[in-house]
N, C-alpha and C positions, 0 to 999 in steps of 0.2 A: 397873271399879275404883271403889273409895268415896274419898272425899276424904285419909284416913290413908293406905292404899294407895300414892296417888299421892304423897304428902308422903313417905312412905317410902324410895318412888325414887327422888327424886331426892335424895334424905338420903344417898344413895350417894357415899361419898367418890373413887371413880373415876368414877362417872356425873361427878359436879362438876368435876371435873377436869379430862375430858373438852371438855366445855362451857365452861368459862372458858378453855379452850388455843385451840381453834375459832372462840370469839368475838371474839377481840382484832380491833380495824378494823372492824368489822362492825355494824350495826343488830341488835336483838337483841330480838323481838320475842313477848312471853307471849300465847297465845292458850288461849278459855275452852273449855267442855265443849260449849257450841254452836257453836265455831267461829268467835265473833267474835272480832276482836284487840284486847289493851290498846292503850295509847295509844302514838303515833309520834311521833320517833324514840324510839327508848329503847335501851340500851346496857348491859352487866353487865361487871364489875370481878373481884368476889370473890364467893364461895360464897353468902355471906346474901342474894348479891343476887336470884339466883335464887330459894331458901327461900323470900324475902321475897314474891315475883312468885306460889308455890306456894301463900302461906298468902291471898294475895288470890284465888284461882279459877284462877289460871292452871296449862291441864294437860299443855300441848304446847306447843313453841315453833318460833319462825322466824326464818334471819338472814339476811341481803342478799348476794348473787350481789355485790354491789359491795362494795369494801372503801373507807372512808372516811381522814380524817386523823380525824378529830371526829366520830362519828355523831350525839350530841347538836347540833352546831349546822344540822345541817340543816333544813331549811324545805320549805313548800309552794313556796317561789320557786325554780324551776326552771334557773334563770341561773345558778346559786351551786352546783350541785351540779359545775361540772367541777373547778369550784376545790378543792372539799375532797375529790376521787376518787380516790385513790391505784394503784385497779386493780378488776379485776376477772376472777369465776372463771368456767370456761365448765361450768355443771352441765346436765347431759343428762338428762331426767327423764321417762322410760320409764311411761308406765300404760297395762295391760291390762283392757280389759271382756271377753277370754276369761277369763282366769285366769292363775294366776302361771306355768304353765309357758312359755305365751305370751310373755308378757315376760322371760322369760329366755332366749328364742330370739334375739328384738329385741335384748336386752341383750349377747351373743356375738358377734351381726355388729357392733355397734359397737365389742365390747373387741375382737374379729380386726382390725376396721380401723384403728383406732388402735395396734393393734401392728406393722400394716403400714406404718404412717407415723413406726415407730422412738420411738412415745409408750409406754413400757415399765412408767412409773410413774403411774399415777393410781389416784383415788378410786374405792371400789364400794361400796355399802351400799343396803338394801334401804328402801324409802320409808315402810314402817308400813303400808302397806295394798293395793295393787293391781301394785304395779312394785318401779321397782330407780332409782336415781340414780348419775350417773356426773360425775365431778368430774374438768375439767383445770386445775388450781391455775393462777392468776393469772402463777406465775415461772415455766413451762412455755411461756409467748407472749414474743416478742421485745419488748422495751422499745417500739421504735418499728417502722412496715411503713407503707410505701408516702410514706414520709419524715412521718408524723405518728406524735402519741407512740399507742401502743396503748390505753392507759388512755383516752383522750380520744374514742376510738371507738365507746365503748359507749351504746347498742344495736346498731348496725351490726354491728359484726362477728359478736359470738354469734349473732346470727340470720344472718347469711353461714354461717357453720360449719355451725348445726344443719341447714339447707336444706341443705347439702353433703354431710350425713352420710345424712341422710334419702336424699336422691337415691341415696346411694354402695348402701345396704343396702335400699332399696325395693322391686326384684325378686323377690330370692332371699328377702326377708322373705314377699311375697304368696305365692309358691311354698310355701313352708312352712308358713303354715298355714292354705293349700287342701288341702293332703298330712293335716293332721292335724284341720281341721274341713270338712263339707259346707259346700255352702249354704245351708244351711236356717241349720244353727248357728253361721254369720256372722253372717248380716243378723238373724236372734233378737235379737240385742243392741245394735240399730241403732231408732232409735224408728221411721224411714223408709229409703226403698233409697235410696243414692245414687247419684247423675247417673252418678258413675265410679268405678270400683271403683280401691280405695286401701287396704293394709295399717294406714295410720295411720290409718282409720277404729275399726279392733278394739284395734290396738296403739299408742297416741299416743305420737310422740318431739316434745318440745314444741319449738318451731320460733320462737317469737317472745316477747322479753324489752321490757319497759318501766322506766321510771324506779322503784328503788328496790324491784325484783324480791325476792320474801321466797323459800327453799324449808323445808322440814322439816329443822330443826338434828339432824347427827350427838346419837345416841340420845335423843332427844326421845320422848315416850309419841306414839303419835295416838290423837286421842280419841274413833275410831270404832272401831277395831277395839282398844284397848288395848294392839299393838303396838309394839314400840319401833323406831325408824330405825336400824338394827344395820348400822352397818361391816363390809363383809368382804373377805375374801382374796380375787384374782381368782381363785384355782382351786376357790374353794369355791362358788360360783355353780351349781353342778348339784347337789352337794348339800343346799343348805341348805332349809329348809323353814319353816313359819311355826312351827312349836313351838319353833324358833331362837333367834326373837324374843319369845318370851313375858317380862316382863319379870326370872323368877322361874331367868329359864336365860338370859337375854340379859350374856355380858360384856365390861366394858367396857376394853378392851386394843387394839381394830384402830383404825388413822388413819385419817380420810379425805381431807385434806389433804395429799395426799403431790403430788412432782413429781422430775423432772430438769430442772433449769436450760434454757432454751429446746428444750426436746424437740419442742412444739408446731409446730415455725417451719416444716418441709415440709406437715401440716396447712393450716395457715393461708393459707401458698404459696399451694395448690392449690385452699382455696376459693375466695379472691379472682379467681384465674384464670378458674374453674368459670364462678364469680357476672360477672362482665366479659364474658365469651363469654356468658354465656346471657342477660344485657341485654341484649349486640348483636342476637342472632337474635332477640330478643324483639323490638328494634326496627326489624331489616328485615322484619319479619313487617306490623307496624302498620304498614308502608311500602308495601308490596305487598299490604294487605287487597284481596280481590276483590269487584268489587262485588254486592252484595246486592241479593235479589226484594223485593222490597216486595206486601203482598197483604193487604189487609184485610178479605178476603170471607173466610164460611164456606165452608170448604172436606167437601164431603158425602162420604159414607162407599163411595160404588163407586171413589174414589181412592185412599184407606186401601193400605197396605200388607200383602200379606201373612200377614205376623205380627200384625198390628194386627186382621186381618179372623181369623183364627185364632182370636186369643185371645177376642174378644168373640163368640164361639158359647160359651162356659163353658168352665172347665176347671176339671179337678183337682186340678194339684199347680200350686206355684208362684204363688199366688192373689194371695199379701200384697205380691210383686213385680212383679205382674203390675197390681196397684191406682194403684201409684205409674208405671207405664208409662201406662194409658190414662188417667187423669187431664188428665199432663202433654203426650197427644200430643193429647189434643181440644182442649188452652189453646192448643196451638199449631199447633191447624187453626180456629182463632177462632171455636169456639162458646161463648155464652155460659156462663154458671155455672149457669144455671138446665139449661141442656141436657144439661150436663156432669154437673150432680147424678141428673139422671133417667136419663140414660145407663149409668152408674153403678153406681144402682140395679136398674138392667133387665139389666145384665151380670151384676150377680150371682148374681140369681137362678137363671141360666144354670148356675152353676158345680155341683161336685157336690163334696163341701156348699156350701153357700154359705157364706159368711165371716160374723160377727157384723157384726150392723148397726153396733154398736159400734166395731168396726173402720173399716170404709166410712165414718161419719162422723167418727171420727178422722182419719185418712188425708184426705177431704175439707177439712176443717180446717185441716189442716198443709199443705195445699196450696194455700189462698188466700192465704197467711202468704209464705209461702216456693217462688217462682217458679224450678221447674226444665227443664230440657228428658228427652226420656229417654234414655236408655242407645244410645249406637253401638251398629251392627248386627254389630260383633265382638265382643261383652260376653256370655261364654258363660253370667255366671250368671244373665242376664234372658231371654235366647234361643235358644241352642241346647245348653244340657243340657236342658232341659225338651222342644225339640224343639219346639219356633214357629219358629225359623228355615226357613220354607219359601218360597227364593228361585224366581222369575219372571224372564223376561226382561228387564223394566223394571229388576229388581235389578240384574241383570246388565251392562244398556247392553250388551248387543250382545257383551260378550266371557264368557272361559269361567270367570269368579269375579266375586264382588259388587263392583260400584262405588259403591252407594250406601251414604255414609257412617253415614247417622241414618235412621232410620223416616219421621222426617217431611223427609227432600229427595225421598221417593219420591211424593208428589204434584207438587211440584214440577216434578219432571223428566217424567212426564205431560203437564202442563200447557205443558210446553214446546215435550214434543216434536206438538202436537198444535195449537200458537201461541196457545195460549190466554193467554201470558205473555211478556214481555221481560225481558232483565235494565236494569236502572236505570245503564248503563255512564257513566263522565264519561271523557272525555278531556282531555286535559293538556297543556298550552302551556309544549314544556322551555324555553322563554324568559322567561318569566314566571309559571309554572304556574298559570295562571289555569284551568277545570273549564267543560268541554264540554257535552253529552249525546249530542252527535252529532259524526261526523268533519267533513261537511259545514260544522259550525257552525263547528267549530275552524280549519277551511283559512281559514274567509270573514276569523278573526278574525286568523292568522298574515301572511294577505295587508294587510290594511289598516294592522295597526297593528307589524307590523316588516317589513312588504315581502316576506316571503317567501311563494314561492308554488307549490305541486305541480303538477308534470310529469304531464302525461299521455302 
């Protein structure tokens, strides 16, 4: 769109309208054609003020997840922002690197879940570019929870929520679009594999807000796709399509600030609970960590696993996953980088085709940067659709399915059963939990310095 264009639309007496009804409380923030933002805080009143924002470069705008008393007197001084906070909205903000059917799949489990939590009335509008945002209006949450005001919560809670939501629809999201993309057309739009396979990798539902969070203002143009942020019906969500949004058929008539008065409050309930339980387990877990191999020797390749000895004879398919697996299992059998790089190399050559060198030194790259381990040996899209998963006895330990958890404990457990290894065990003085390494050590110390002393 050329600079008239844009001045045109929002010349729209409902567009405007729109926009000054939305922004009240709110930071209100004009952003340029390349995506930088005017200046902060800033704030709009009436119609020219916008105009005014349009005839300076501004093509898209942004307004705060937090609602203000004053959004003008806000500062970089962060101490002063509870004071003038009046509240804030929980927007759920959905992007797809599949495509927009994807995020509309994501965007269903979360409007089904919130309908199951009796939230009947919220926001839906489609973001301008890749997704969908979903809005629970600020008077939707109880005034106060957990006997503090709600308002004075934020960041906490929104990112309680999102993690809650995320968790609640994370299965049946991955399920669905395994059901409707391979693996190949996953990890395609993934710059690298990751560690563990995760739906929000393809489809992100944003999970973490900060001080003075901006999203794309109900019917704002975006200045990439020329799209406008179009409000909609939640029943219209299967239907609607980008020609929806064009700005020339885009109108402006649906809310997105809609609510029922504490509708939220079994939501919120139920995160808090979620989030309280899964800190606890999270810290009897750090409580009972078991102790760890310590091993700073190169560990040589007739230990290698299996799959790991498998895949470095070459292969055909599954190459670019397979890149990011042997990388990260010879970081973590401690050969150097120089070995790692010619290893590497040597494997690919192997493969039929071989992969672009281009690749291999990318992947290499990103992998000095960014230290990963690879993929559990239940992870079907690294191992066993390709069909690498070819378990051994060692896999097995002795029984009739795999005990070994990761590719690389299968040296380990070798090395153990063979005493090539110890594990690094401390024992623990329930008196004064003072750390052992040996039982021996602990009796000598229970004896002398509280008297107590084991029975033989």
């Amino acid at each position: 769109m050329n600079r008239q264009q844009v001045i045109a639309y929002y010349s729209n007496p409902a567009v405007l309208t729109q926009m000054i009804k939305n922004a009240s409380g709110r930071e209100f923030v004009g952003a340029f054609a390349d995506g930088g933002y005017d200046s902060r805080p800033n704030m709009i009143q009436y119609p020219n003020d916008i105009l005014q924002m349009v005839k300076k470069g501004a093509v898209s705008f942004h307004m705060s997840v937090e609602r203000w008393k004053n959004p003008m007197q806000l500062s970089l001084d962060k101490e002063k922002y509870e004071k003038f906070r009046t509240g804030w909205d929980l927007i759920i903000d959905i992007d797809s690197k599949l495509g927009l059917d994807e995020a509309k799949i994501a965007t269903k489990h979360i409007c089904n879940l919130l309908e199951r939590y009796g939230i009947k009335k919220y926001g839906l509008k489609f973001s301008g570019r890749r997704g969908f945002h979903i809005c629970i209006a600020s008077e939707a949450f109880p005034q106060e929870i957990d006997f503090l005001s709600t308002k004075e919560q934020y960041p906490r809670l929104p990112r309680i929520i999102a993690r809650f939501i995320r968790k609640k629809i994370s299965k049946k999201l991955m399920k669905e679009l395994q059901k409707r993309k391979s693996a190949k057309e996953l990890l395609s739009v993934l710059e690298s594999p990751p560690e563990k396979l995760s739906p929000f990798y393809f489809v992100n539902v944003e999970k973490d807000w900060g001080s003075r969070h901006l999203f794309r203002a109900p019917y704002s143009l975006n200045e990439k796709t020329w799209l406008v942020s179009l409000p909609l019906k939640i029943g219209d969500i299967d239907s609607f399509s980008l020609s929806d949004a064009l700005p020339e058929n885009a109108s402006a008539k649906e809310e997105f600030f809609i609510y029922e008065k504490d509708s939220a409050m079994d939501l919120i309930t139920d995160a808090l609970d979620w989030h309280a339980f899964h800190k606890k387990i999270k810290e009897e877990k750090k409580q009972k960590e078991r102790p760890r191999i310590v091993w700073d020797k190169k560990i040589s390749e007739d230990l290698f696993p299996p799959c790991i000895k498998y895949i470095m004879q070459g292969i055909s398919d599954g190459r670019k996953r397979s890149v990011f697996t042997l990388i990260n299992f010879l970081r973590m059998m401690n050969w150097t980088w120089e070995e790692i790089e010619e290893k590497t190399f040597e494997w690919n050559a192997k493969n039929k085709p071989p992969l672009p060198r281009s690749v291999i030194l990318s992947q290499l790259r990103w992998s000095q940067n960014n230290v990963r381990t690879t993929a559990n040996c239940d992870s079907a899209l690294f191992y066993i659709d390709e069909g690498f998963c070819r378990p051994d006895n060692t896999c097995k330990g002795g029984t009739n399915k795999i005990t070994v958890k990761n590719p690389v404990n299968y040296p380990f457990r070798i090395m153990r059963e063979k005493g090539m290894i110890k594990r690094n065990v401390q024992y623990s003085c329930s008196d004064c939990k003072k750390n052992f390494h040996t039982m021996q050590g602990l009796n000598i110390h229970r004896s002398r310095s509280h008297g107590i002393y084991e029975m033989v």
